[in-house]
MILOGU-121585 format. One record per residue (C-alpha): x, y, z; residue number from 1. Coordinates in nm, 3 decimals. Example, Ala and Ser with C-alpha at 12.3 -4.5 7.8 and 13.67 -1.06 7.14 Angstrom:
BEGIN
        X        Y        Z  seq
    1.230   -0.450    0.780    1
    1.367   -0.106    0.714    2
// end
This chain:
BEGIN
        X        Y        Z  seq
   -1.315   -4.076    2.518    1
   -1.526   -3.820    2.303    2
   -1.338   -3.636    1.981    3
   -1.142   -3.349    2.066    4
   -1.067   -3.078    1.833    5
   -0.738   -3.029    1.640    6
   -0.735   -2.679    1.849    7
   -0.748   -2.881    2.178    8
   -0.588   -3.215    2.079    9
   -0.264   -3.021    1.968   10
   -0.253   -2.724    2.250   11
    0.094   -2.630    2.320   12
    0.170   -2.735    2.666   13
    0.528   -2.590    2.646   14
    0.711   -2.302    2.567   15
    0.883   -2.429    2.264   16
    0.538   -2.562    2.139   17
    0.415   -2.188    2.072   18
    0.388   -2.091    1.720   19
    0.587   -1.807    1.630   20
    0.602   -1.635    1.912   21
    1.000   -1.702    2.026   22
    1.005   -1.337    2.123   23
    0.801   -1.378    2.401   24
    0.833   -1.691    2.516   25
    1.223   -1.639    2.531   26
    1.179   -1.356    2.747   27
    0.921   -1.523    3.022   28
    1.171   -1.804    3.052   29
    1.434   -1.565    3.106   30
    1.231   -1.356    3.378   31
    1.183   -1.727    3.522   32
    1.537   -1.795    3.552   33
    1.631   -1.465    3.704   34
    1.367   -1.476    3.954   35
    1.216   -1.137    3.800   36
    0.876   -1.235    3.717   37
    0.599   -0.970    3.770   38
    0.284   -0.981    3.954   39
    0.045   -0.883    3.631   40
    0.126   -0.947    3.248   41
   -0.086   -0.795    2.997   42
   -0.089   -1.029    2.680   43
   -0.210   -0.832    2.326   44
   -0.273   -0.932    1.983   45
   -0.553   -1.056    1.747   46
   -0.760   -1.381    1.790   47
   -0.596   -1.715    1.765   48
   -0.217   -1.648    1.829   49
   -0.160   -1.774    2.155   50
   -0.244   -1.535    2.422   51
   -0.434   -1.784    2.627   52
   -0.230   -2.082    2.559   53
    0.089   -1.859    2.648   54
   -0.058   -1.769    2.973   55
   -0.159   -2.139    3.090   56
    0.201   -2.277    3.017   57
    0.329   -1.960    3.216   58
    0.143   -2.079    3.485   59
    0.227   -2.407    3.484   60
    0.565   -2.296    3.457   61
    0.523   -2.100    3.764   62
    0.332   -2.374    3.981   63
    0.496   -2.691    3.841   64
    0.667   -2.892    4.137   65
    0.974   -2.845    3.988   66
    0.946   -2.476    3.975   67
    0.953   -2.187    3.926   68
    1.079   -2.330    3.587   69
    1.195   -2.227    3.244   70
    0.979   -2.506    3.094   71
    0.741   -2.719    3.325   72
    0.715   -3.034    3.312   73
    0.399   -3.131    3.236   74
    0.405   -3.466    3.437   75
    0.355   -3.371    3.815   76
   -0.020   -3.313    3.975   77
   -0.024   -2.953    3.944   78
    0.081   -2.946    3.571   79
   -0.168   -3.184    3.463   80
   -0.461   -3.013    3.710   81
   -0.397   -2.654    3.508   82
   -0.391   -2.896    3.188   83
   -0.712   -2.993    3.270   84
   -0.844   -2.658    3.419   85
   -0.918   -2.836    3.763   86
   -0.610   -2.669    3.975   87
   -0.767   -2.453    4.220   88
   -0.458   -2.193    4.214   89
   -0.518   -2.127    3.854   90
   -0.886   -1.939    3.812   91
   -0.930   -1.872    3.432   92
   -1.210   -1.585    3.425   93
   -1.410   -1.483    3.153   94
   -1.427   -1.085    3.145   95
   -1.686   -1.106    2.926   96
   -1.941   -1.278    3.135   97
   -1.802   -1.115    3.498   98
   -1.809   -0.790    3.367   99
   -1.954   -0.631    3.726  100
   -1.772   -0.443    4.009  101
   -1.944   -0.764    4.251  102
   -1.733   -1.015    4.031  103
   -1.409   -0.806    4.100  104
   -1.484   -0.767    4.460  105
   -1.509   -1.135    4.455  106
   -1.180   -1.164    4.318  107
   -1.060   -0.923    4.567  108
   -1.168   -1.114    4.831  109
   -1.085   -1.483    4.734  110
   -0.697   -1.367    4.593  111
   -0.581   -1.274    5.021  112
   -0.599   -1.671    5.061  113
   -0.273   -1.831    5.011  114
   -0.207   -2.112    4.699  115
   -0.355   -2.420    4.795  116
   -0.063   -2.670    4.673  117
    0.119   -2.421    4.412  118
    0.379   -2.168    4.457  119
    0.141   -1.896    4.348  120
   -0.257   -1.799    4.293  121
   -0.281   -1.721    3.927  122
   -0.585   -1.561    3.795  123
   -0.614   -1.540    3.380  124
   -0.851   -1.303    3.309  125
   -0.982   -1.342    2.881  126
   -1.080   -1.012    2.689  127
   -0.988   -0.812    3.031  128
   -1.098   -0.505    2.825  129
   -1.446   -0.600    2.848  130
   -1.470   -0.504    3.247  131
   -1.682   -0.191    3.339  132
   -1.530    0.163    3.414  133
   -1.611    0.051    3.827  134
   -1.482   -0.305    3.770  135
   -1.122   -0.161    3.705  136
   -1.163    0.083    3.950  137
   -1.218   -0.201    4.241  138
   -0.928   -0.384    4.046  139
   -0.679   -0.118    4.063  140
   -0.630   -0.118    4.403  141
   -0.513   -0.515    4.440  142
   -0.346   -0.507    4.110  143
   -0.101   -0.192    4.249  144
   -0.009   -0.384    4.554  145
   -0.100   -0.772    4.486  146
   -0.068   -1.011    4.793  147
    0.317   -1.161    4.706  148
    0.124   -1.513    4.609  149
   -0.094   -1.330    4.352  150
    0.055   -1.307    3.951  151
   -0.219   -1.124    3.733  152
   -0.225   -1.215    3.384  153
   -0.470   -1.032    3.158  154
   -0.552   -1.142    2.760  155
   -0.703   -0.884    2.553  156
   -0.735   -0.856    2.164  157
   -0.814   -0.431    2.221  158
   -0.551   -0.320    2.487  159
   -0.683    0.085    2.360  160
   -0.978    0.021    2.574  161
   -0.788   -0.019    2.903  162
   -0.727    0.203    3.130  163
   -0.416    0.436    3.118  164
   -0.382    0.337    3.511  165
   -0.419   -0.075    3.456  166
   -0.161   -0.059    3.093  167
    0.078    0.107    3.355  168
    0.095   -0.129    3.630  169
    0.143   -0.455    3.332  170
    0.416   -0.601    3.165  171
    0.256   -0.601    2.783  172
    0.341   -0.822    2.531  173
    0.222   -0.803    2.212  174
    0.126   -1.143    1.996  175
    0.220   -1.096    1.599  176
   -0.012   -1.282    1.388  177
    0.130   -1.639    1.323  178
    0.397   -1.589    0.969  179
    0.242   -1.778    0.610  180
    0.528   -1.992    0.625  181
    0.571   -2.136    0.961  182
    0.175   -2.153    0.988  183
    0.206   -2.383    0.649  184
    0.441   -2.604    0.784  185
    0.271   -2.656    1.091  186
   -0.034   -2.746    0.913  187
    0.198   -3.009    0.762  188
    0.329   -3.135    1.060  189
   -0.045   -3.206    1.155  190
   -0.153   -3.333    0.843  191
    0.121   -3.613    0.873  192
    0.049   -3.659    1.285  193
   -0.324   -3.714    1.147  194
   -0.233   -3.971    0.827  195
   -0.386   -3.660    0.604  196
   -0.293   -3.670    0.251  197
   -0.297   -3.278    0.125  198
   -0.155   -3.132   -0.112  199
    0.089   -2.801   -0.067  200
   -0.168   -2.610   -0.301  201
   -0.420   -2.672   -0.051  202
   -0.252   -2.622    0.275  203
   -0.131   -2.280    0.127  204
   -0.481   -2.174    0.067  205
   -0.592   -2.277    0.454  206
   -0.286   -2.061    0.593  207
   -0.373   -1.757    0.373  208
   -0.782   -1.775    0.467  209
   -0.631   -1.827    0.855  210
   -0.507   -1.514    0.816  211
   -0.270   -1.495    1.065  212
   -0.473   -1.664    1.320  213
   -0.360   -2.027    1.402  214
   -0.672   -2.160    1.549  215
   -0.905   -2.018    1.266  216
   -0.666   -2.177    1.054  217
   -0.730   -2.531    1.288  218
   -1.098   -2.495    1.267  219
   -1.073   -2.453    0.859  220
   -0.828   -2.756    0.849  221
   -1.085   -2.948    1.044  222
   -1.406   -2.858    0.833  223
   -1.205   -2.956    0.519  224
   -1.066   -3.290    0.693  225
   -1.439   -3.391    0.750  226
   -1.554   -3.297    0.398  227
   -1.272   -3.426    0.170  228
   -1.249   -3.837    0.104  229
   -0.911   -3.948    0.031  230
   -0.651   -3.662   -0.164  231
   -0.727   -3.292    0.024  232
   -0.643   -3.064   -0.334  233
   -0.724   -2.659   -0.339  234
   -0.950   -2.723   -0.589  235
   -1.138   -2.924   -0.319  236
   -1.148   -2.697   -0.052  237
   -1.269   -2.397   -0.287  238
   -1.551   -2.625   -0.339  239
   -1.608   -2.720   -0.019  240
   -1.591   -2.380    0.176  241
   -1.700   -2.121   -0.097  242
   -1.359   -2.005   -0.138  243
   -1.254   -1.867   -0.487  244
   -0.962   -2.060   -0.703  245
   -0.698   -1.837   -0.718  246
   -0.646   -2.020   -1.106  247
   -0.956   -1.849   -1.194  248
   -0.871   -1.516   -1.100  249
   -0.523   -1.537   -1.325  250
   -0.754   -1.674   -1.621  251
   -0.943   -1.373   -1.552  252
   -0.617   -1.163   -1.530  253
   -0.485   -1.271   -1.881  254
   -0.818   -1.169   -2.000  255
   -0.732   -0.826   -1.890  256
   -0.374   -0.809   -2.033  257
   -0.470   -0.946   -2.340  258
   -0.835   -0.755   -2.354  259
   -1.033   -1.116   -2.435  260
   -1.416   -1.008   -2.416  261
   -1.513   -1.328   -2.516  262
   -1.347   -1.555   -2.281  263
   -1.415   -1.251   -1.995  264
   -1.818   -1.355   -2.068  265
   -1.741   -1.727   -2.064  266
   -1.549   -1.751   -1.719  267
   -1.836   -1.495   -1.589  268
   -2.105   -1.748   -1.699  269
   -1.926   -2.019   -1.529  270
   -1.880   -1.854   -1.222  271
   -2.233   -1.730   -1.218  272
   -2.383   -2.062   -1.304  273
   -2.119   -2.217   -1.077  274
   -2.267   -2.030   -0.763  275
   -1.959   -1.851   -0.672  276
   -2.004   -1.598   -0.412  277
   -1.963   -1.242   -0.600  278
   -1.855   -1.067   -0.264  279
   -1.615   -1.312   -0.200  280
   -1.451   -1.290   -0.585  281
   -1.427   -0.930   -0.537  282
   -1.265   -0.938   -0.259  283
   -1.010   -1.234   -0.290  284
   -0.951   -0.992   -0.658  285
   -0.853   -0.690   -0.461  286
   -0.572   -0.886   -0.210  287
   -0.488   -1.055   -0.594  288
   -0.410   -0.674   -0.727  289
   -0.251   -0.591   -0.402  290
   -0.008   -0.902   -0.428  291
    0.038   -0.767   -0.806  292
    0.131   -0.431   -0.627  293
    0.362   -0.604   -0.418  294
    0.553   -0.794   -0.721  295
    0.632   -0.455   -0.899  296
    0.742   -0.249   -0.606  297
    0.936   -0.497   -0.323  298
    1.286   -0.616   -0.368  299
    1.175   -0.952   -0.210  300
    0.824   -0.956   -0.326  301
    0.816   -1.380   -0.307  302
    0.847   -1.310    0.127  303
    0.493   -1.056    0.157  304
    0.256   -1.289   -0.107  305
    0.157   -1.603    0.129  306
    0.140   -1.813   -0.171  307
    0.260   -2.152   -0.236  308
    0.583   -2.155   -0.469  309
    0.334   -2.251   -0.784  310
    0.193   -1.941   -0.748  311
    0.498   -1.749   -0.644  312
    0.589   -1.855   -0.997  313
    0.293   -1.708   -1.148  314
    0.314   -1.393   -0.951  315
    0.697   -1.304   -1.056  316
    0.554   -1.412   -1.412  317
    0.315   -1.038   -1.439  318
    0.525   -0.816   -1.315  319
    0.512   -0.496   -1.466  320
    0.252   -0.652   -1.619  321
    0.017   -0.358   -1.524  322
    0.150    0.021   -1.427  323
    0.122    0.071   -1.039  324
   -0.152    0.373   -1.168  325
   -0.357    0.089   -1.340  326
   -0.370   -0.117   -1.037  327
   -0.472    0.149   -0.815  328
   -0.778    0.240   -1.043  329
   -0.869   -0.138   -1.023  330
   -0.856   -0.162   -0.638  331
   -1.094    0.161   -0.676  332
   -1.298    0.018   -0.915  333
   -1.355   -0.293   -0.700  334
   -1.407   -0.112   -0.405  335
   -1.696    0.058   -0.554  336
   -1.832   -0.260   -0.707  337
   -1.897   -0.360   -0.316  338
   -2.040   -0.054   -0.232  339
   -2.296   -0.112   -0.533  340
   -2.369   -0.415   -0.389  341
   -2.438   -0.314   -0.053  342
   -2.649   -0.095   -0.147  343
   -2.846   -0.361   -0.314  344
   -2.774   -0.359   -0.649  345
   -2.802   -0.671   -0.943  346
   -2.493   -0.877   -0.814  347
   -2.493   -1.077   -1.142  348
   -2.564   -0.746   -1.393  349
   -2.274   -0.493   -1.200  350
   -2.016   -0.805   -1.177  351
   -2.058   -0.857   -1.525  352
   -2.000   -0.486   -1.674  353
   -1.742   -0.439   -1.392  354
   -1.500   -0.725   -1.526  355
   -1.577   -0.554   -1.887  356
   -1.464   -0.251   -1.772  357
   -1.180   -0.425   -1.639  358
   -1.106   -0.574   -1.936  359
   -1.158   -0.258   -2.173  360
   -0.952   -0.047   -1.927  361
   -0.685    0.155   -2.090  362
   -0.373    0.215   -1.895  363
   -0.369    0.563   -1.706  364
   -0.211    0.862   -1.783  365
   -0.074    1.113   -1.554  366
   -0.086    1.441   -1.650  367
    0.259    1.512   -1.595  368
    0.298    1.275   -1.876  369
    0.094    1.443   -2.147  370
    0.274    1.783   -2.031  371
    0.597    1.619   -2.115  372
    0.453    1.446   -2.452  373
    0.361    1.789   -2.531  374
    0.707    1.935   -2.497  375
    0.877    1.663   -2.641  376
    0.675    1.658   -2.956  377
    0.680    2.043   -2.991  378
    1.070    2.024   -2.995  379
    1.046    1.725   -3.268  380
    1.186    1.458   -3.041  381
    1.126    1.100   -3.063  382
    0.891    0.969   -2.759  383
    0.820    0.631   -2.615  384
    0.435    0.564   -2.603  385
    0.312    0.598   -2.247  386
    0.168    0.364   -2.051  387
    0.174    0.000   -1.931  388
    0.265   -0.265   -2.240  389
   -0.014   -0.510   -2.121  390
   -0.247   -0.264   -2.247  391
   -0.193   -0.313   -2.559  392
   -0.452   -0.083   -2.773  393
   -0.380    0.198   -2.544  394
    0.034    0.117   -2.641  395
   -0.088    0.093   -3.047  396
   -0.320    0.424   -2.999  397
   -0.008    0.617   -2.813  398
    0.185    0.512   -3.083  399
    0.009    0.640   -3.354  400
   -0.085    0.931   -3.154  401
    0.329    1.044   -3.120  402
    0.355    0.966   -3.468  403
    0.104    1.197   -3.575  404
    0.183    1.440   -3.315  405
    0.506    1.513   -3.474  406
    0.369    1.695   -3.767  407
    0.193    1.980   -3.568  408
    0.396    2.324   -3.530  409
    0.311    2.506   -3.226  410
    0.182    2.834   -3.244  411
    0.430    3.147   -3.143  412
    0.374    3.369   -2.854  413
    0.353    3.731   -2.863  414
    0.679    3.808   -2.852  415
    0.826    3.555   -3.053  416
    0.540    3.693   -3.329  417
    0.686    4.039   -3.255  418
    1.070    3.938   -3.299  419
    0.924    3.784   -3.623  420
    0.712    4.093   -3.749  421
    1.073    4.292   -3.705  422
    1.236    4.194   -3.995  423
    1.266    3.815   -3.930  424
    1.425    3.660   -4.221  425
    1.479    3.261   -4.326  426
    1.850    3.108   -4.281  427
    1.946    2.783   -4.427  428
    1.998    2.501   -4.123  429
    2.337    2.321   -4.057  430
    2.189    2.002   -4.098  431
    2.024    1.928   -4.484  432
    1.770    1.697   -4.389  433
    1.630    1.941   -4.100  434
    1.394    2.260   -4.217  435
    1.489    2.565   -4.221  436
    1.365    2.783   -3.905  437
    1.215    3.180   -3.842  438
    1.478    3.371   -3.647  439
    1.483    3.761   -3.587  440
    1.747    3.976   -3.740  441
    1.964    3.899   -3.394  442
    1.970    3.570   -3.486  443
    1.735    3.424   -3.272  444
    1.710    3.046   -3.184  445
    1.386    2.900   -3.389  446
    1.061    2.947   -3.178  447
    1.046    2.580   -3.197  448
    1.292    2.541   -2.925  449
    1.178    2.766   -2.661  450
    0.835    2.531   -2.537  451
    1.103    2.305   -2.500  452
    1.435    2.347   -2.481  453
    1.434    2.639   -2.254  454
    1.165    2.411   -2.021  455
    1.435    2.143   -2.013  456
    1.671    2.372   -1.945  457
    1.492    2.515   -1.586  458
    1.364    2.177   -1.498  459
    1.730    2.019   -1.507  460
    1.857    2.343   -1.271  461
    1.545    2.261   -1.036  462
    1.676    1.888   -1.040  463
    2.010    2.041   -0.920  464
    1.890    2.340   -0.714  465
    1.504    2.388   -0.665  466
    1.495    2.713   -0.553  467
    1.742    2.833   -0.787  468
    1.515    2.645   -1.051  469
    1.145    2.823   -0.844  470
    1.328    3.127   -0.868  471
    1.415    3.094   -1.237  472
    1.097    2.982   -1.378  473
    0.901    3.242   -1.182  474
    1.068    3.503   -1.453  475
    0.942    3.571   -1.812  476
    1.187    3.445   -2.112  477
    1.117    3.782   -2.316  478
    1.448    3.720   -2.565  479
    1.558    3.373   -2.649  480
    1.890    3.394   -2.904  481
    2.156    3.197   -3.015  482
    2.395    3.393   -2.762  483
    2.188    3.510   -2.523  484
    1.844    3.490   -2.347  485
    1.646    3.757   -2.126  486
    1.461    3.714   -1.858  487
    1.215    3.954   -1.706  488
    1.056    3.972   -1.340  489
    0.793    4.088   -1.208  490
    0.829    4.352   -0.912  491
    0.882    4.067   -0.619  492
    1.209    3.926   -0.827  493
    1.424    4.211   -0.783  494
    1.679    4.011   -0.590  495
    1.710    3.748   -0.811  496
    1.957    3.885   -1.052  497
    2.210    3.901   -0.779  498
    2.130    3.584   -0.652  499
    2.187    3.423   -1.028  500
    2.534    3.649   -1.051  501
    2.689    3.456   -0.726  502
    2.980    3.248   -0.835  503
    2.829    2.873   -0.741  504
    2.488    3.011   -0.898  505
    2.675    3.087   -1.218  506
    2.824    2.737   -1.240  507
    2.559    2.569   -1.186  508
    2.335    2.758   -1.468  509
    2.678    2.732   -1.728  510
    2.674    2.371   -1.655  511
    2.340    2.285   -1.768  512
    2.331    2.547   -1.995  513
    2.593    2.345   -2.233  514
    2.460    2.033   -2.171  515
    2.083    2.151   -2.274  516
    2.235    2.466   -2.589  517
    2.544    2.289   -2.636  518
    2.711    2.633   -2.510  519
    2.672    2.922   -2.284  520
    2.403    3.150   -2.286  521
    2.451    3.512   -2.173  522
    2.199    3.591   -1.938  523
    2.027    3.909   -1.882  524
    1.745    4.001   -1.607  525
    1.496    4.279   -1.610  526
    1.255    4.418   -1.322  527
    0.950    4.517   -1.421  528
    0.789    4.706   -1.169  529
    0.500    4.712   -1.333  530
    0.435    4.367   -1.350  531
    0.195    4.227   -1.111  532
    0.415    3.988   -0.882  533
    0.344    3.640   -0.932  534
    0.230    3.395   -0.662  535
    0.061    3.710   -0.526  536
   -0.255    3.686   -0.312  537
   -0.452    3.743   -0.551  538
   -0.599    3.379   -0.578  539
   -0.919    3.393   -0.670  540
   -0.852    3.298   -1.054  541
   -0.745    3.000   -0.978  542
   -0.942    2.900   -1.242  543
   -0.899    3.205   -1.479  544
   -0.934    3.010   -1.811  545
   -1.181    2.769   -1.976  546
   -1.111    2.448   -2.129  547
   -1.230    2.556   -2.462  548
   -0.939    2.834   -2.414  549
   -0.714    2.583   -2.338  550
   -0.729    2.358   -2.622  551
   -0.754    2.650   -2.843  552
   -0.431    2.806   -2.730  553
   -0.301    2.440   -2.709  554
   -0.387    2.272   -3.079  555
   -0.170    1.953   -3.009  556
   -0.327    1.889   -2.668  557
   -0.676    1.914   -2.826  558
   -0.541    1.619   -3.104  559
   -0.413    1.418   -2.778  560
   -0.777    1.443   -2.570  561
   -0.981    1.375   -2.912  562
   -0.767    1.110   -3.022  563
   -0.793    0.912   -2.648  564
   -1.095    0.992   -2.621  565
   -1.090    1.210   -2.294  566
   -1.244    1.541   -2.153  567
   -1.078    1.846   -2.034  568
   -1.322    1.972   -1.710  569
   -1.102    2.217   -1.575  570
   -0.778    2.399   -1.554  571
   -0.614    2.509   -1.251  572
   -0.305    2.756   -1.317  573
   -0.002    2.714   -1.122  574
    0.115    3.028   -1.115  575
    0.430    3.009   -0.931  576
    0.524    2.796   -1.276  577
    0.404    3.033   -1.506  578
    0.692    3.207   -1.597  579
    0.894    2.845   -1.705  580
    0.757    2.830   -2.064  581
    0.415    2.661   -2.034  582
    0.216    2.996   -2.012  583
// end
């Protein structure tokens, strides 16, 4: 007897045989049982899961001597004639190759003759979608009103391309690509049918490069089986089939966290003198980021990696090792790496100052960050550096950076520089070791504060309310004092002081008020009628000031960009914020 494949030698030939697909297989036994079956079944899903298999044990199901049956029985003549793909009530037809309206017409024709020695004439019809706009049409016609001997059951891997009319007259099921886990352990349970010694390492890495698909996953097993001589190990079948260790990509990984340039060139000399493919690195380096992804957002990270539990381990081991931003910006990176390639650039000279850019990276930023660094060290407050610890200059240069910081003195606005030209006068603070502060005649709180403080203050009432907070921020803080503060609006607020005055407004401002002053502010609104109204339509100034503007108005944020070494290209204002302290 010649060799048959794994794929063939191991077919399921019952229900309980197919892989991972209990939801449908549960559900054509039941139809069986309840004498419900349909005349046409549509069976979905992506290459390898069992669509064809499924529909042979269906009809074997249906035509077995003992049936209709739940499960046939796989020992009378017609069972092992549709094993064998001799019965002549079961006609498997490729769609690919019968494409024409002439082969449907055939079909037509032949499917008014009765079952020869089954219950029913089957037809299985592979990749159905490939059929011509008339083939379906000539199909439609039997498939709406079958002879009652005829069951239809269709196998397609792109059920979009079908017709609205055919999806309508079908029963659809829809194959889910075989699980990491049970497609594991049935390589297992094959390994040991076939004497195969292999290690877990190894069948882990065949399941994940199956991808879902149990016969790729067969046809992998196989190549390896034929290769390897005694022990199958991972190592072995990275060697064997091209594939990339997944050990060398977390060697390469710990460069990154701990920013090794020399070991980075050594393990990119071995893999170029090894002969590793460079498009297949990248890639298997993007899914290794994505798993990273995984492990810092999921609550049950080990069930989405399709690892073995060795690298489970190793997985759980970095998380939060890099800042969800970070691994973004690698994904990118690597993505554009392959485009480079594509478009036929050195593989060996842009893999190599890729992974040094990798390694060099410095953890991301957001902006939203700086703007709160900004406030934070205007007001004098103590900050946490920014930023992911693996990175660890760019945690030492934040560092420094906040500790420097802390010395500058913001510059005051206008009308904090007119309060002071008034007849501003020094008074000593309530706490010895803190400096003494400017404040205006009334008393008012040290301009110091306001950048932050009063920022704090509307972005904790936006927390709680966010219109209340919108409508709040969208006025001017003209007068800032230890018992009061004014606010002025342009000539679109004049509702808002009488939305502020209503009692559950009130609360909710007193509340945070004490909890951002330590007391109660008095609150006074203006209308100025004469002020443009913000958010207006005029939005053509988006744009309305430089950078060089911008990092003169804004001293510390210049020291911040020049000390990481960035580049302010533009500003956008966001005017509907522009009355919340950030000007």
């Amino acid at each position: 007897m010649s060799y048959l494949v794994l794929a063939r030698k191991y077919r399921p030939q019952r229900f309980e045989d197919v892989v991972a697909q209990e939801h449908i297989t549960k559900t054509l036994q039941n139809a069986i049982r309840q004498k419900r079956f349909s005349h046409a079944y549509l069976f979905t899903g992506t290459r390898g899961t069992g669509k064809t298999t499924t529909a042979r044990v269906l009809a074997k199901a249906l035509n077995c001597e003992q049936g209709p049956t739940p499960e046939p029985c796989n020992e009378c003549l017609n069972c092992q004639q549709i094993t064998a793909s001799s019965s002549l009530d079961v006609i498997e037809i490729d769609a690919a190759s019968h494409t024409g309206v002439d082969d449907v017409r055939d079909l037509r024709d032949n499917a008014r003759y009765t079952p020869a020695a089954g219950n029913y004439k089957i037809y299985i019809i592979d990749e159905v979608h490939r059929l011509s706009a008339n083939a379906f049409d000539a199909l439609l016609k039997t498939l709406e009103e079958p002879p009652a001997h005829v069951i239809f059951i269709f196998a397609t891997t792109e059920p979009q391309k079908l017709p609205a009319t055919i999806l309508s007259r079908c029963q659809r099921y829809d194959f889910r690509r075989v699980p990491f886990s049970e497609l594991t352990a049935y390589l297992g349970k094959l390994a040991q049918m076939e004497e195969i010694e292999i290690d877990e390492d190894a069948l882990a890495l065949i399941a994940q490069k199956g991808d879902g698909s149990m016969r790729d996953s067969l046809s992998i097993f196989e190549q390896v089986i034929a290769v390897a001589e005694g022990r199958i190990s991972r190592k072995l079948i990275a060697e064997s089939l091209g594939l990339v260790d997944l050990d060398l990509i977390f060697e390469l990984t710990s460069c990154v966290l701990e920013k090794d340039v020399n070991k980075t060139l050594d393990l990119i000399e071995r893999m170029i003198t090894g002969g590793i493919d460079i498009n297949q690195f990248i890639e298997d380096m993007q899914e290794h980021f994505r798993k990273l992804l995984i492990v810092n957002t999921a609550q049950k990270a080990t069930d989405y990696l399709a690892v073995s539990d060795y690298f489970q381990k190793k997985y759980m081991a970095l998380k939060d090792g890099f800042t969800d931003n970070d691994i973004f910006r690698v994904i990118r990176m690597l993505s554009e790496l392959r485009a480079d390639l594509k478009a036929g650039a050195d593989p060996a000279l842009y893999f190599e100052v890729a992974m040094l850019r990798l390694v060099k990276m410095e953890s991301s930023v957001t902006l939203e960050q700086v703007l709160d660094k900004l406030g934070q060290l205007t007001s004098g407050e103590s900050t946490a550096s920014s930023g992911s610890a693996s990175f660890k200059s760019a945690s030492d240069s934040n560092s420094q950076q906040v500790s420097r910081a802390r010395q500058i003195k913001p510059k005051p606005s206008a009308h904090a520089k007119d309060n002071l030209n008034s007849g501003s006068s020094r008074q000593a603070s309530a706490n010895p070791d803190e400096p003494a502060s400017p404040q205006s005649s009334a008393g008012a709180v040290p301009v110091e504060v306001r950048p932050a403080t009063w920022i704090d203050f509307i972005r904790r009432v936006k927390a709680d309310q966010r219109i209340l907070g919108e409508m709040l921020g969208s006025g001017e803080l003209t007068r800032l004092s230890e018992k009061e503060a004014e606010l002025t609006f342009a000539a679109n607020g004049t509702s808002y002081p009488q939305i502020f005055e209503r009692m559950e407004h009130r609360r909710i401002l007193e509340q945070h008020m004490e909890s951002v002053f330590g007391r109660k502010l008095n609150l006074k609104f203006k209308v100025d009628r004469n002020k443009a109204p913000s958010g207006g339509d005029d939005r053509n100034d988006a744009n309305d000031i430089s950078a060089e503007e911008l990092l003169e108005r804004k001293p510390e944020l210049k020291k911040i960009v020049d000390k990481i070494g960035g580049e302010v290209k533009s500003v956008k204002v966001n005017r509907r914020n522009k009355g919340d302290g950030n000007g």
